[in-house]
C-alpha positions, 0 to 999 in steps of 0.5 A: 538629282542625277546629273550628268557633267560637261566640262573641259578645262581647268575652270571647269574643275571648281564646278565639279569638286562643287557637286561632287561634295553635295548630295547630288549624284554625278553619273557621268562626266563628258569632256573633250578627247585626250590631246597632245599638250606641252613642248613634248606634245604627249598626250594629256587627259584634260582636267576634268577627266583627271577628277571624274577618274580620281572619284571613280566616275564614268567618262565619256569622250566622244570625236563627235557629239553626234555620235550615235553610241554615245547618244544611246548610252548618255540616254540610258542614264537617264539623268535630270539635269546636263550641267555644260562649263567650257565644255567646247563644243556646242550641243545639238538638239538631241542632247538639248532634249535628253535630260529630265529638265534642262542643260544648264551651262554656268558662263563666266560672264555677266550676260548678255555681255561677252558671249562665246569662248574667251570671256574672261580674257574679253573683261580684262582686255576692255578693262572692266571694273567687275566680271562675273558668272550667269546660269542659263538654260542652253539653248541652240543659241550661242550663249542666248538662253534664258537666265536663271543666276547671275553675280557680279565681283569686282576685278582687282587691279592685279587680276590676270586671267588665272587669278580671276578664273579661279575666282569666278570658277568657285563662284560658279560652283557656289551659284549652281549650288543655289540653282539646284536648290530652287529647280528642286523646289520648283522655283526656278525663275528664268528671265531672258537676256537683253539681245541689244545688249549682246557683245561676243568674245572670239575665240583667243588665237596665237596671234592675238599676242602679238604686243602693238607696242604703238598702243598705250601702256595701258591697253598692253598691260591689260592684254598681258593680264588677259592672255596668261598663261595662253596665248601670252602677250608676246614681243620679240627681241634678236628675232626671237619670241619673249613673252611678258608674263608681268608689266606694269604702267610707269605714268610718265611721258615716253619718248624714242621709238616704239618699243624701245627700252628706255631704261634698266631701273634699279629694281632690274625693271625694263621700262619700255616706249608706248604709243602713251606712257611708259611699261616697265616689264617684270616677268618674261620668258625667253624662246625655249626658256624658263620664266624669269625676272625682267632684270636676270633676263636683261643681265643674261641677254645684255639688253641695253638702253637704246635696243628696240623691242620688234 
């Protein structure tokens, strides 16, 4: 089939690899304008366009979707099917309406759970037991299109967002796979979605990183595995930023103030005071630092028993 790909970030990029290793023919590839990216702020592709122009395949990069040129050219290629992974924006009617026989947009969900931007961060956070990947047709509905594929995979206890984007990332490509096989076939089956069912995940800002250090250890360990690498779940020390990259849940009855650090332990670990239980902190990163080990962090920056985490 020819298809023509949206996509965006980093997750979307396992999807691609997918198709462009089958005997379907990827026309096109559209992604989001290059944009400044990292402390220096130069301009960066995203990673998507870094594959297409690695396989020689056109790139479009339209400001806005609406843009009639764009519009004209899409339409020429006349491609059978629109396939959307965390493209980032919504698509309008007029693109819903190009393709041969649908857009299809591989979600990182088990819909209709989790609608929206942030779903993987959304299952972590709730601390969920299994997350996992749903093929529906888009509609001018958030996320409200009929389902054609869905599969489920356990969360492993130590799964942060990185490690289960990747994972959920291939499964998607393994699912579209089975997906192309049966619109070929014409045995798509598209069932619609439970809507009293329906739950939304915002879209993650800075702030959302912000440590409650009131909250049970718990509920920050799972907001620490949900926002790596960003926003990152943040406290601050000496009035400036620390981002926890790693922490674990010590199930002992804590004491003191929230935040404060109760302990140094012998690993080096800082085990700091929660609304419920204690966290030991593993990895952080220091304001303009590089990522390190909790224990070189509190040797470096003399962090004692008794100093408070704001």
């Amino acid at each position: 089939m020819q298809i023509v790909f949206f996509g965006t970030p980093l997750f979307a990029v396992a999807t691609l690899q997918r198709l462009l290793r089958s005997r379907h023919a990827v026309r096109a590839v559209v992604t989001q304008p290059d944009r400044p990216k990292g402390r220096d702020l130069a301009i960066a592709a995203s990673p998507v366009k870094e594959l297409a122009d690695e396989n020689k395949i056109r790139v479009f990069q339209p400001e806005k979707i609406n843009d009639e040129q764009f519009l004209s050219e899409l339409s020429q290629l006349r491609a059978d099917l629109f396939i959307v992974v965390s493209y980032g924006k919504i698509l309008p009617k007029t693109l819903l309406e190009m393709p041969r026989f649908y857009c299809l947009n591989v979600h990182a969900s088990l819909l209709p759970k989790y609608r929206g931007a942030s779903p993987i961060a959304a299952a972590l956070l709730n601390r969920e037991r299994e997350a996992g990947v749903t093929l529906i047709k888009i509609t001018e509905r958030l996320d409200g299109g009929d389902m054609l594929l869905q599969e489920a995979i356990p969360i492993h206890p130590q799964d942060d967002a990185l490690t289960l984007s990747e994972k959920l990332s291939n499964l998607g490509g393994e699912l579209l796979m089975r997906a192309l096989e049966r619109i070929e076939e014409g045995k798509a089956v598209f069932c619609p979605q439970q809507e009293d069912h329906a739950t939304y995940a915002k879209r993650l800002k800075k702030e959302d990183g912000r440590i409650d250090w009131s909250q049970p250890a718990e509920q920050i360990e799972a907001l620490v595995r949900a926002l790596v690498p960003w926003p990152s779940a943040c406290t601050f020390y000496q009035g400036k930023r620390l981002q926890i990259w790693k922490a674990a849940v010590e199930a002992r009855p804590c004491y003191g103030r929230y935040g404060q650090v109760l302990k140094i332990n012998a690993s080096g670990e800082i085990e700091v005071s929660t609304g419920e239980q204690i966290l030991r902190l593993l990895e952080v990163q220091p304001e303009n630092r590089r990522r390190m080990k909790a224990g070189d962090f509190s040797r470096g920056y003399r962090l004692r028993p008794g100093d408070v985490l704001e």
